[in-house]
Backbone as XML, in Angstrom:
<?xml version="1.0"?>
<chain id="A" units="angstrom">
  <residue number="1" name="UNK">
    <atom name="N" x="12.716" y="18.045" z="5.737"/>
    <atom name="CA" x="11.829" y="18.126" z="4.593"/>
    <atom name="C" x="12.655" y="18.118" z="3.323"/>
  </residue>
  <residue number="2" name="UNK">
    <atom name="N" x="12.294" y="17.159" z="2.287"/>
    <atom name="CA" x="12.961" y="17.604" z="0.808"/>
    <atom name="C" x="12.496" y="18.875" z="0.228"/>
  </residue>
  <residue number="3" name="UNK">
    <atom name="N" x="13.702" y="19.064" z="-0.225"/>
    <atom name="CA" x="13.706" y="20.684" z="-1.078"/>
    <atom name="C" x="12.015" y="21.319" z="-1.474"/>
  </residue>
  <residue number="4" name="UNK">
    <atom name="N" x="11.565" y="20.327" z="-2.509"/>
    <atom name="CA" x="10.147" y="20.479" z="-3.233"/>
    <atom name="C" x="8.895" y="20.580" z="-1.997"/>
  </residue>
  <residue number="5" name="UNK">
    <atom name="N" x="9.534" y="20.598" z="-1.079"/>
    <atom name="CA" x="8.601" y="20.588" z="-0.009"/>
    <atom name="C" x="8.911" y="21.937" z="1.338"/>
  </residue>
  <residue number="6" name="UNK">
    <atom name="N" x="9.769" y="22.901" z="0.948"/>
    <atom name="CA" x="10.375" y="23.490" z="1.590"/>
    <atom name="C" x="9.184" y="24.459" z="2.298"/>
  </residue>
  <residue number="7" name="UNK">
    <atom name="N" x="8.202" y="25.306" z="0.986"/>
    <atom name="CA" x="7.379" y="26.074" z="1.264"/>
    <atom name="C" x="6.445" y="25.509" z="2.414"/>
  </residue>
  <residue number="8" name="UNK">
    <atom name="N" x="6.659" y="24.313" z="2.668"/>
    <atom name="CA" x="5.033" y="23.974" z="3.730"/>
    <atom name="C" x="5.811" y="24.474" z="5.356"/>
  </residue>
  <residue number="9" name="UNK">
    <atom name="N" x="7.466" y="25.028" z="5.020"/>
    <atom name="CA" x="7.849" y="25.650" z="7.031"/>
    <atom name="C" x="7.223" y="27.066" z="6.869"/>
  </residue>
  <residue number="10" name="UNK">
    <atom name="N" x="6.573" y="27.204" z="7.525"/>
    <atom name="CA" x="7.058" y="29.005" z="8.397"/>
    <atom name="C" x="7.916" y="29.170" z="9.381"/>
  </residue>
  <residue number="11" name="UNK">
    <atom name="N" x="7.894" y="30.528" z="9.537"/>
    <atom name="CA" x="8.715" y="30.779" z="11.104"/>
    <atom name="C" x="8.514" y="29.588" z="12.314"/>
  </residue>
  <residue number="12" name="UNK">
    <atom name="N" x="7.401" y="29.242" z="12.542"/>
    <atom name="CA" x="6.936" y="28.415" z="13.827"/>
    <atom name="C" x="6.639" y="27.042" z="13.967"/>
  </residue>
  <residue number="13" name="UNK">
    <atom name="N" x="6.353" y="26.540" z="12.457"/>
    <atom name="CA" x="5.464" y="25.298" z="12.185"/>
    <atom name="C" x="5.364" y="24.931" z="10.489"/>
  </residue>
  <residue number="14" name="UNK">
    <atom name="N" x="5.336" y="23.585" z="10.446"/>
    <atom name="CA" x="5.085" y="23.456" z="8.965"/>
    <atom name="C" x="3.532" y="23.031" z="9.014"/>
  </residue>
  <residue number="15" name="UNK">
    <atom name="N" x="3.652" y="23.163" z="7.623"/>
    <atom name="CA" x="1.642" y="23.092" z="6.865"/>
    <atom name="C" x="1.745" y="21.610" z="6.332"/>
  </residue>
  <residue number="16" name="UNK">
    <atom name="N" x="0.567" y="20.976" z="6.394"/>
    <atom name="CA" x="0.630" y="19.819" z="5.876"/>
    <atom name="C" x="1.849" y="19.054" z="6.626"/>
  </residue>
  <residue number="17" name="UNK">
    <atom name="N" x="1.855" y="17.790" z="5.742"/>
    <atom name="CA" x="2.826" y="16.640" z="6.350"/>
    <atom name="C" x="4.356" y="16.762" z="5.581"/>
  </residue>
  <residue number="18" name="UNK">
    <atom name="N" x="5.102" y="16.760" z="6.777"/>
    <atom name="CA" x="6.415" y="16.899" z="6.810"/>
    <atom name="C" x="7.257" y="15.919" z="6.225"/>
  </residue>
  <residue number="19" name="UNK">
    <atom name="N" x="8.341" y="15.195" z="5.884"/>
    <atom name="CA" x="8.941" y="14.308" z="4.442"/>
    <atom name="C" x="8.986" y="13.295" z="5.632"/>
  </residue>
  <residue number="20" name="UNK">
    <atom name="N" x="10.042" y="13.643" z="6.760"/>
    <atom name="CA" x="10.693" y="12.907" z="7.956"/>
    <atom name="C" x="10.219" y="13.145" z="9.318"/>
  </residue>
  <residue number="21" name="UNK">
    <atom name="N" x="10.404" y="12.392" z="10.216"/>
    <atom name="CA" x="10.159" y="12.732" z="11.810"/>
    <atom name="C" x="11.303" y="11.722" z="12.139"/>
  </residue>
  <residue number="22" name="UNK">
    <atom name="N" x="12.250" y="12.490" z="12.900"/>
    <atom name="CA" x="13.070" y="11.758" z="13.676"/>
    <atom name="C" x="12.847" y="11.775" z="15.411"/>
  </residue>
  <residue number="23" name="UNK">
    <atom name="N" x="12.240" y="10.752" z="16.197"/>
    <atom name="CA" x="12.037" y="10.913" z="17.334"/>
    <atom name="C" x="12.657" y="10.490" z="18.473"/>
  </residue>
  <residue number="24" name="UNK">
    <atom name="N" x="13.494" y="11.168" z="19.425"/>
    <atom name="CA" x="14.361" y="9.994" z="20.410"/>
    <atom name="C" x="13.372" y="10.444" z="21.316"/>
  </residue>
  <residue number="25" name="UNK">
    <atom name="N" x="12.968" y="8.558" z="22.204"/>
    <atom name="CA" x="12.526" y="8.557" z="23.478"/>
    <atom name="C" x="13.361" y="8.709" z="24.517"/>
  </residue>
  <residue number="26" name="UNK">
    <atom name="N" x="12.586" y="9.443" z="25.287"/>
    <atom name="CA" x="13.728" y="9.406" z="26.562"/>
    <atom name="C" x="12.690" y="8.375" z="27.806"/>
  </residue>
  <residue number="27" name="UNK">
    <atom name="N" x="12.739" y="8.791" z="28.827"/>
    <atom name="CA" x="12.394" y="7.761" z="29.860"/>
    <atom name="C" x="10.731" y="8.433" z="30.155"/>
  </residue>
  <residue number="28" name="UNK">
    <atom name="N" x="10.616" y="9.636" z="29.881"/>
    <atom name="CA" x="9.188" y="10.189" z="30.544"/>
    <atom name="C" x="7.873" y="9.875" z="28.828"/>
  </residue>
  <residue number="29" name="UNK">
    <atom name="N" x="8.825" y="9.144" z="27.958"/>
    <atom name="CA" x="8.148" y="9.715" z="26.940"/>
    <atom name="C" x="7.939" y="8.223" z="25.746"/>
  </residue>
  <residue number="30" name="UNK">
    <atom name="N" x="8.126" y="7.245" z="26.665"/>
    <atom name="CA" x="8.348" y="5.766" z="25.736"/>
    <atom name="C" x="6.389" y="5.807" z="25.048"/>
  </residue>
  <residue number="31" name="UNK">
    <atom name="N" x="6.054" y="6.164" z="25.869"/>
    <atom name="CA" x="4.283" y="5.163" z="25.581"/>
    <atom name="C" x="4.021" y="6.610" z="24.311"/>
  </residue>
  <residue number="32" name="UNK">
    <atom name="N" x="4.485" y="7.967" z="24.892"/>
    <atom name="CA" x="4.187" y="8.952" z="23.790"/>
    <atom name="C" x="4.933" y="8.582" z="22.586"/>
  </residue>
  <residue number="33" name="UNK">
    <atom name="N" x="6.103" y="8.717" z="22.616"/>
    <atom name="CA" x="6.469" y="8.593" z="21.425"/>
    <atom name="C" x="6.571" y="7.217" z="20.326"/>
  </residue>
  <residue number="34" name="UNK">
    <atom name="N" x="6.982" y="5.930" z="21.053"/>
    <atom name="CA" x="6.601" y="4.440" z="20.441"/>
    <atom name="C" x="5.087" y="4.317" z="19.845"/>
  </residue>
  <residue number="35" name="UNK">
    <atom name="N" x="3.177" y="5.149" z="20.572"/>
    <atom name="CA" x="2.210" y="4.780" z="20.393"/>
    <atom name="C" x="1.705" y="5.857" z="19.607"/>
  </residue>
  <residue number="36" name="UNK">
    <atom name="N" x="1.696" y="6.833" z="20.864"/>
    <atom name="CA" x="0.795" y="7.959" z="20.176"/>
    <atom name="C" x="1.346" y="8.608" z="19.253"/>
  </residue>
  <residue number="37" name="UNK">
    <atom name="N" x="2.119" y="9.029" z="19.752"/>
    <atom name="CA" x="3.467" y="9.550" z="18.119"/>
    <atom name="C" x="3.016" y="9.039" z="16.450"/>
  </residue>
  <residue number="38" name="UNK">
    <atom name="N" x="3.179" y="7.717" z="17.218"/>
    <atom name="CA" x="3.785" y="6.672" z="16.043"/>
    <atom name="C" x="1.862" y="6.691" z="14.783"/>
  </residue>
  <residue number="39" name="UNK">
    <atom name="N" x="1.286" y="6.741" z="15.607"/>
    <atom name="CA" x="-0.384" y="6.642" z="15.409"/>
    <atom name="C" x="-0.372" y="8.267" z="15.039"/>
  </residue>
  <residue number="40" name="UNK">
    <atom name="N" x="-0.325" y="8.754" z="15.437"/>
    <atom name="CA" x="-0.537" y="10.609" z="14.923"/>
    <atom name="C" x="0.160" y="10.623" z="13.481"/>
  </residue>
  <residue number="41" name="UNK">
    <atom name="N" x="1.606" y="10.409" z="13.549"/>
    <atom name="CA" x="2.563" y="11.038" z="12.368"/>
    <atom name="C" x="1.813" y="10.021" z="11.229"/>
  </residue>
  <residue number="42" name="UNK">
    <atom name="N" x="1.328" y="8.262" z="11.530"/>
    <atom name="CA" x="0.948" y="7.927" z="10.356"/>
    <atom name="C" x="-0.167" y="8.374" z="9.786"/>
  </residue>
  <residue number="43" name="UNK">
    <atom name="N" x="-1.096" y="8.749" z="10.846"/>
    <atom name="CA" x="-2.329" y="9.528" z="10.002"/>
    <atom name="C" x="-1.947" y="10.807" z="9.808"/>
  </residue>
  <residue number="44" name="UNK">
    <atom name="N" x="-1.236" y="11.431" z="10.395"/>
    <atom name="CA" x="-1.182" y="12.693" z="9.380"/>
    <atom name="C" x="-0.229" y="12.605" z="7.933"/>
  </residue>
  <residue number="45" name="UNK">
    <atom name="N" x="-0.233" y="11.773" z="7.913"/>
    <atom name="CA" x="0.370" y="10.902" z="6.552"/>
    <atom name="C" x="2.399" y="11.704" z="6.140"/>
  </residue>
  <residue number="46" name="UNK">
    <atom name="N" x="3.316" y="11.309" z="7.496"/>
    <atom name="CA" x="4.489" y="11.416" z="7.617"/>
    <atom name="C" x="5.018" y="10.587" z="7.090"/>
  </residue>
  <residue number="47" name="UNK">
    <atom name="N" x="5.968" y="11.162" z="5.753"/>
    <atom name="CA" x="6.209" y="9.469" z="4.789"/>
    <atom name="C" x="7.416" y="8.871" z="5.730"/>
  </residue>
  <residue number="48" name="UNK">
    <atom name="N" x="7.909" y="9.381" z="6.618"/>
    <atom name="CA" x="8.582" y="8.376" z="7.252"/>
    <atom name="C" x="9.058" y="8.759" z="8.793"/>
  </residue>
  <residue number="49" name="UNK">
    <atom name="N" x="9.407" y="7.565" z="9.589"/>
    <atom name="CA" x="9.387" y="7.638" z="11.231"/>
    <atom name="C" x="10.550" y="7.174" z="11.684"/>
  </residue>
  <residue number="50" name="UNK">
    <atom name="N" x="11.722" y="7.864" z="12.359"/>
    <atom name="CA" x="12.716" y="7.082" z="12.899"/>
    <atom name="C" x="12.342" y="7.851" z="14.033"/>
  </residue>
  <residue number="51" name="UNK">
    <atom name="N" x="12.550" y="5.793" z="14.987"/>
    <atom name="CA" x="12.401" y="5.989" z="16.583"/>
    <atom name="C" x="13.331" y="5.939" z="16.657"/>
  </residue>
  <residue number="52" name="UNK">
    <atom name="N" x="14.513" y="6.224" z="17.756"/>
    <atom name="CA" x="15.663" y="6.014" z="18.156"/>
    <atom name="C" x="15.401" y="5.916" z="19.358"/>
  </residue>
  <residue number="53" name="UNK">
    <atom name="N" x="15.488" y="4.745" z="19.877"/>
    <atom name="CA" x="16.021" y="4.626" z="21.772"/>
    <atom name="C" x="16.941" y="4.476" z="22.322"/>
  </residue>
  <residue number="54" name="UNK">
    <atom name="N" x="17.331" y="5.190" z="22.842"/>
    <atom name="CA" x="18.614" y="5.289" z="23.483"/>
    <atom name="C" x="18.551" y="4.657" z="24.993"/>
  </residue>
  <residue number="55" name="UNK">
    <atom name="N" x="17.505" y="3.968" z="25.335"/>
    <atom name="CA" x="17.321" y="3.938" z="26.700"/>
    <atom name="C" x="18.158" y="2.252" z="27.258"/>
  </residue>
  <residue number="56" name="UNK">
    <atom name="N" x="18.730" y="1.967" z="28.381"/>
    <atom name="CA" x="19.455" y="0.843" z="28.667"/>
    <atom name="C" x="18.399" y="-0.284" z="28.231"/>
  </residue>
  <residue number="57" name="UNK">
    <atom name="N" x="18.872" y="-1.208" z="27.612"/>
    <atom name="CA" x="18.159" y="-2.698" z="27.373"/>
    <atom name="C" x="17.500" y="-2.462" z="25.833"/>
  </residue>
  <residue number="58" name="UNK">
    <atom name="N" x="17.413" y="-1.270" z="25.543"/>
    <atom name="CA" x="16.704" y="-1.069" z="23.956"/>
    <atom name="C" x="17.393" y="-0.366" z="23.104"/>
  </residue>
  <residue number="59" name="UNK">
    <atom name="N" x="18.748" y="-0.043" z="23.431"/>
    <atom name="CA" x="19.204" y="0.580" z="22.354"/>
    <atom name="C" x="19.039" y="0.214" z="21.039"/>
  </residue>
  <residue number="60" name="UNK">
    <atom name="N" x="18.403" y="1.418" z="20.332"/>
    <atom name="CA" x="18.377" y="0.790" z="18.464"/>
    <atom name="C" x="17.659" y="2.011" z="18.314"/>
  </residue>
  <residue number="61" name="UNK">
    <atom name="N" x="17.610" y="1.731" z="16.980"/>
    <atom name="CA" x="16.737" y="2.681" z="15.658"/>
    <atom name="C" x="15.959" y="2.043" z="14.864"/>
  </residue>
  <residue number="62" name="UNK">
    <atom name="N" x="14.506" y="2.692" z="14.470"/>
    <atom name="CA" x="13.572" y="1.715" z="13.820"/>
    <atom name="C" x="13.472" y="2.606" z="13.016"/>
  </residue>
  <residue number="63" name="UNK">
    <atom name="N" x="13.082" y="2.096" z="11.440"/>
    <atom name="CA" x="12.685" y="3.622" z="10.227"/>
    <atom name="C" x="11.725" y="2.500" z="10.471"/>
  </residue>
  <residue number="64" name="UNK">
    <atom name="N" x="10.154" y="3.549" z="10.437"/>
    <atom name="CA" x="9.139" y="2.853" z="9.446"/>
    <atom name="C" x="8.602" y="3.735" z="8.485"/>
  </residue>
  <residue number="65" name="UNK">
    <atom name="N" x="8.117" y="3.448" z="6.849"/>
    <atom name="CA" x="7.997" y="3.645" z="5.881"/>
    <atom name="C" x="6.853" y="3.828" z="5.926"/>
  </residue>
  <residue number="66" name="UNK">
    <atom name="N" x="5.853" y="4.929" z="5.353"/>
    <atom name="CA" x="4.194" y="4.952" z="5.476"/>
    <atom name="C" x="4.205" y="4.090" z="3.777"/>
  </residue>
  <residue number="67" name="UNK">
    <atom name="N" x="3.398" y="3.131" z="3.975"/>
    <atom name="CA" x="3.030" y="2.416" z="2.685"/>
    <atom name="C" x="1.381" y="2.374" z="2.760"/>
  </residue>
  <residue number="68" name="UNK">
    <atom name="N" x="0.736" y="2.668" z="2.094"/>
    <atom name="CA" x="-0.590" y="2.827" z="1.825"/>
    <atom name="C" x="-1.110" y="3.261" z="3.322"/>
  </residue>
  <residue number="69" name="UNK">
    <atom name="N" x="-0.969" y="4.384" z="3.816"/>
    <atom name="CA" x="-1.254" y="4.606" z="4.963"/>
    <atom name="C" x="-1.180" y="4.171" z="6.044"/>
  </residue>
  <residue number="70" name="UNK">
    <atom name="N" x="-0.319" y="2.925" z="5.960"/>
    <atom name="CA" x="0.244" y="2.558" z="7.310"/>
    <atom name="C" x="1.799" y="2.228" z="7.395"/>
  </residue>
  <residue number="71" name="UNK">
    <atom name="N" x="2.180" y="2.546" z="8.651"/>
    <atom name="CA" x="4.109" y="2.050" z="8.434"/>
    <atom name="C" x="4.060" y="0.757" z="8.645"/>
  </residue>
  <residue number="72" name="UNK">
    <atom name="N" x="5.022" y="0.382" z="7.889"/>
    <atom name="CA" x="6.300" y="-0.892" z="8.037"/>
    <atom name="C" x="7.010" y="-0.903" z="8.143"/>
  </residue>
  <residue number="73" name="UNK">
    <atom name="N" x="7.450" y="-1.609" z="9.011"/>
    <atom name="CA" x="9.408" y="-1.263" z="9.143"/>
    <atom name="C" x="10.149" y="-1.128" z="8.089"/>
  </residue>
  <residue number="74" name="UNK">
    <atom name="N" x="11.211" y="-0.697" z="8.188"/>
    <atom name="CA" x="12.324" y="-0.786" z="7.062"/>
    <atom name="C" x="13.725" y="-1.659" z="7.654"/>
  </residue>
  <residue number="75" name="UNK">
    <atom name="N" x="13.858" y="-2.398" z="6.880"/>
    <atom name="CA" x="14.634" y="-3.631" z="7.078"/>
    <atom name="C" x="15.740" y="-3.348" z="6.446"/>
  </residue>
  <residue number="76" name="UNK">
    <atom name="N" x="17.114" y="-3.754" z="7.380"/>
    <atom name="CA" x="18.265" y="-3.418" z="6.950"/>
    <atom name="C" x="18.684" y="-4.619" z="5.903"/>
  </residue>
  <residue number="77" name="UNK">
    <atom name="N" x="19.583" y="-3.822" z="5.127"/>
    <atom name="CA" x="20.335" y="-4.513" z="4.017"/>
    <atom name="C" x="20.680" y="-5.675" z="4.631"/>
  </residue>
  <residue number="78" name="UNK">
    <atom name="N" x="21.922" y="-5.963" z="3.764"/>
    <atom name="CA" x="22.817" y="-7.563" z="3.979"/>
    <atom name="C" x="23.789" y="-7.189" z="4.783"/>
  </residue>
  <residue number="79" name="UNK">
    <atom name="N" x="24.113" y="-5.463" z="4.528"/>
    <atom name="CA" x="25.545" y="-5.350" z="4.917"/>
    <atom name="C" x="24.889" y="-4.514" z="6.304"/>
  </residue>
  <residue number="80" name="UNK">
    <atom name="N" x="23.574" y="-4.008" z="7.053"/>
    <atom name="CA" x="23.307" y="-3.779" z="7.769"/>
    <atom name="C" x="22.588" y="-1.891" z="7.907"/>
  </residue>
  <residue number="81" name="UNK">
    <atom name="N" x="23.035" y="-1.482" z="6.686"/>
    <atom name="CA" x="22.573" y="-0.402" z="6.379"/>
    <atom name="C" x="20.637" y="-0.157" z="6.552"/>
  </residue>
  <residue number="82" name="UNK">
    <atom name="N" x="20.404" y="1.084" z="7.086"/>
    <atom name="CA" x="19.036" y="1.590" z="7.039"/>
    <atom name="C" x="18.625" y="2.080" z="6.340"/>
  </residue>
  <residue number="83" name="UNK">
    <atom name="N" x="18.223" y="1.969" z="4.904"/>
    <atom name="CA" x="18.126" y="3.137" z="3.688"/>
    <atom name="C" x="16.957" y="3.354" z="3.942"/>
  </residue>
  <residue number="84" name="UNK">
    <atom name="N" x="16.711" y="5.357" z="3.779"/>
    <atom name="CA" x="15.545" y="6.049" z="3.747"/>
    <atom name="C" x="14.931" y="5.918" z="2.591"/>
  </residue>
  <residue number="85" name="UNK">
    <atom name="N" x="13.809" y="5.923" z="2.565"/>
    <atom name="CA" x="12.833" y="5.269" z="1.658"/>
    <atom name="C" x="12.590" y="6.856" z="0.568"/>
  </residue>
  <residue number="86" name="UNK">
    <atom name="N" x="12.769" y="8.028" z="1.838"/>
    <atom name="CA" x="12.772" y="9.419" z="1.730"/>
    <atom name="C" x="13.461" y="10.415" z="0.865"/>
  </residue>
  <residue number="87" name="UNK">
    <atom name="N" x="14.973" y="10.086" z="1.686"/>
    <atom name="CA" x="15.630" y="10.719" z="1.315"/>
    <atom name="C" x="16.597" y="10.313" z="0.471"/>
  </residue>
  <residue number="88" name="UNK">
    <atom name="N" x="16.765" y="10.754" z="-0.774"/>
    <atom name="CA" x="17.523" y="9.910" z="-1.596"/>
    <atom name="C" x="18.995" y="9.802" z="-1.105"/>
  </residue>
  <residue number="89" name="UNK">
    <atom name="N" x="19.812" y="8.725" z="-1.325"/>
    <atom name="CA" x="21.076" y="8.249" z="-0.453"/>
    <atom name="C" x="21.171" y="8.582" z="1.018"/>
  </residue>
  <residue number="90" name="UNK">
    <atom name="N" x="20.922" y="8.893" z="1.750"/>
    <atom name="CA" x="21.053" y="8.458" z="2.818"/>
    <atom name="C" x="20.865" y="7.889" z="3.695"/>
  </residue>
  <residue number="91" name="UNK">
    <atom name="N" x="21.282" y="6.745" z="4.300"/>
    <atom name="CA" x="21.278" y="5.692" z="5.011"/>
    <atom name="C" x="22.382" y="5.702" z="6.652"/>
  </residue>
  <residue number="92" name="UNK">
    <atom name="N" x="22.196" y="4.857" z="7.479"/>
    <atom name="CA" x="22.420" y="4.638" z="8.679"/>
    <atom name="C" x="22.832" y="2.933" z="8.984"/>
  </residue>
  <residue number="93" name="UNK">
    <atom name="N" x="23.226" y="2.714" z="9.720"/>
    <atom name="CA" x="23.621" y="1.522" z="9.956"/>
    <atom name="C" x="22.816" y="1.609" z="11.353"/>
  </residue>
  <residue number="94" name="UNK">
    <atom name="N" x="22.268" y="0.425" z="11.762"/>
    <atom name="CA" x="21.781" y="0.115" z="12.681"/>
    <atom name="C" x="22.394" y="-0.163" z="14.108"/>
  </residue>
  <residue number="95" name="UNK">
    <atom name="N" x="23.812" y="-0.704" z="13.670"/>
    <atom name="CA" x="24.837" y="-0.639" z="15.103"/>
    <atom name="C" x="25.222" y="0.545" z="15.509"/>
  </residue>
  <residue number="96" name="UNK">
    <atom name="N" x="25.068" y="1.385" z="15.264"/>
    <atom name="CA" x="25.106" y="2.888" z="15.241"/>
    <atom name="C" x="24.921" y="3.275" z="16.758"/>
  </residue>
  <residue number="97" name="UNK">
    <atom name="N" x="23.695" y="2.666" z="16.574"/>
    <atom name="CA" x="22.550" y="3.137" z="17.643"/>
    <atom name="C" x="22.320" y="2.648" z="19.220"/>
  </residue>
  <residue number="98" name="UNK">
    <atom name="N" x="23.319" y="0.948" z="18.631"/>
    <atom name="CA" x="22.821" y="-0.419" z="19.809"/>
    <atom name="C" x="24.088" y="0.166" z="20.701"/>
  </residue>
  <residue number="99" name="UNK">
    <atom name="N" x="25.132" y="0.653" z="20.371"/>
    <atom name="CA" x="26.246" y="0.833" z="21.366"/>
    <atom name="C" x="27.440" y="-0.256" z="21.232"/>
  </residue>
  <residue number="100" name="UNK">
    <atom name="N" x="27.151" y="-0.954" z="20.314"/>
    <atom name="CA" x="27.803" y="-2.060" z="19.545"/>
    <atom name="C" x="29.218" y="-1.379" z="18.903"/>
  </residue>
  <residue number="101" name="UNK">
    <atom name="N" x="29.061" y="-0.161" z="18.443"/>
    <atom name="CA" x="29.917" y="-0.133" z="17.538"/>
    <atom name="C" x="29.956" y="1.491" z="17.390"/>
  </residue>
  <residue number="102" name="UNK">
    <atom name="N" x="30.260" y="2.524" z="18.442"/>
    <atom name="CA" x="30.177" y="3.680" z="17.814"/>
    <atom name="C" x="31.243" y="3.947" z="16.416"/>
  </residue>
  <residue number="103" name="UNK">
    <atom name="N" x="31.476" y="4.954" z="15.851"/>
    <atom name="CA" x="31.930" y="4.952" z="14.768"/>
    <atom name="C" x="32.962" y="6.098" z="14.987"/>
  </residue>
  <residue number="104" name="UNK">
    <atom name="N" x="34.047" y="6.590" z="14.557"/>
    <atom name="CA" x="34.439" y="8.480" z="14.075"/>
    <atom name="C" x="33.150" y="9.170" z="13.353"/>
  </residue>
  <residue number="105" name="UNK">
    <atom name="N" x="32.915" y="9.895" z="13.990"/>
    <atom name="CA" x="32.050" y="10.789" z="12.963"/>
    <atom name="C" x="32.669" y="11.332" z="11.786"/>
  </residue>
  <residue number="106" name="UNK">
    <atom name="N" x="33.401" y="11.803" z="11.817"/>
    <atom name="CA" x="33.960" y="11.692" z="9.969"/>
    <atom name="C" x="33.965" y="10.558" z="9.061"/>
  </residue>
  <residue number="107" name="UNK">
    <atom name="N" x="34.402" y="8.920" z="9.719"/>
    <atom name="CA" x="34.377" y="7.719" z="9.148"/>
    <atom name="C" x="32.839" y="7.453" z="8.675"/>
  </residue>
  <residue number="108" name="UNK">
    <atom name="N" x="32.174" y="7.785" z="10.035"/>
    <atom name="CA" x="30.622" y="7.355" z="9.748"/>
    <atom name="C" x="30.015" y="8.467" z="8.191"/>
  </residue>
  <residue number="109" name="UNK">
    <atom name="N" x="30.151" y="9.722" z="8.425"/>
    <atom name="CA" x="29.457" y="10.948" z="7.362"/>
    <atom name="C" x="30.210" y="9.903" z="6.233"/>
  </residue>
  <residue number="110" name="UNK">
    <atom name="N" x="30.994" y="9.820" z="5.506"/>
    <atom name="CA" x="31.876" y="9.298" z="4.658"/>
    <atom name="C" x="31.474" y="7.715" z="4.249"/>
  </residue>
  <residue number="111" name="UNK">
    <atom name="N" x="30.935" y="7.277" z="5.140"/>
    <atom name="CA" x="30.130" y="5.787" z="4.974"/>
    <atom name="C" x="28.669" y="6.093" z="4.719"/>
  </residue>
  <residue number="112" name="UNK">
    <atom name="N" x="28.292" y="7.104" z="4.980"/>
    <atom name="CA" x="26.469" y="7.416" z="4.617"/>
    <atom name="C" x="26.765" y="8.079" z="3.248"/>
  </residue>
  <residue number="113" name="UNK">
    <atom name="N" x="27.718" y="8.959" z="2.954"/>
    <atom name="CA" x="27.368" y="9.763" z="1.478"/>
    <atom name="C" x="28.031" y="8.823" z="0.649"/>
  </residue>
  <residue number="114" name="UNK">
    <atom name="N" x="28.428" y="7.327" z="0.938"/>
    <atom name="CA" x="28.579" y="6.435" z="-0.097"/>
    <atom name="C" x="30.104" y="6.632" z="-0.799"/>
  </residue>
</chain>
């Protein structure tokens, strides 16, 4: 959640709609989280959705953007970057995810804060 939005956690649960949802499918949970998920978080009006699959044959990450109440993908740059529509500067690279290209995690943090 961004800062200005902090008050909507309690202890257990937040109120109203949350800034982000980051969701990884695993194998028991593709049709939940790709459909119903994806259909719930946009009507409860979640300004934004990263799927991440990690599963063999689909590795990747999808942001979609709620734009007038429905998502659209978010389409990587030139140079391959995922910018959150959300959160101001931070972004992801999409090979990240495919297994293409893991990164150092220090190299990678250091390539997202620009």
């Amino acid at each position: 959640m961004l800062r200005e939005n902090l008050s909507r956690l309690t202890e257990d649960r937040a109120t109203g709609a949350i800034d982000v949802v980051a969701e990884v499918i695993s194998e028991d949970s593709v049709h939940r989280d790709s459909v119903e998920e994806f259909l719930e978080y946009e009507r409860e009006g979640i300004r934004e959705y990263w799927l991440i699959d990690p599963l063999q044959g689909h590795k990747g990450i999808t942001i979609f953007s709620l734009q007038d109440g429905s998502y659209i993908p978010v389409l990587a740059d030139e140079e391959g970057w995922l910018n959150s529509t959300v959160l101001p500067r931070f972004r992801l690279k999409r090979e990240w995810f495919t297994g293409e290209h893991l990164p150092d995690p220090r190299t990678a943090w250091q390539e997202v804060r620009g």
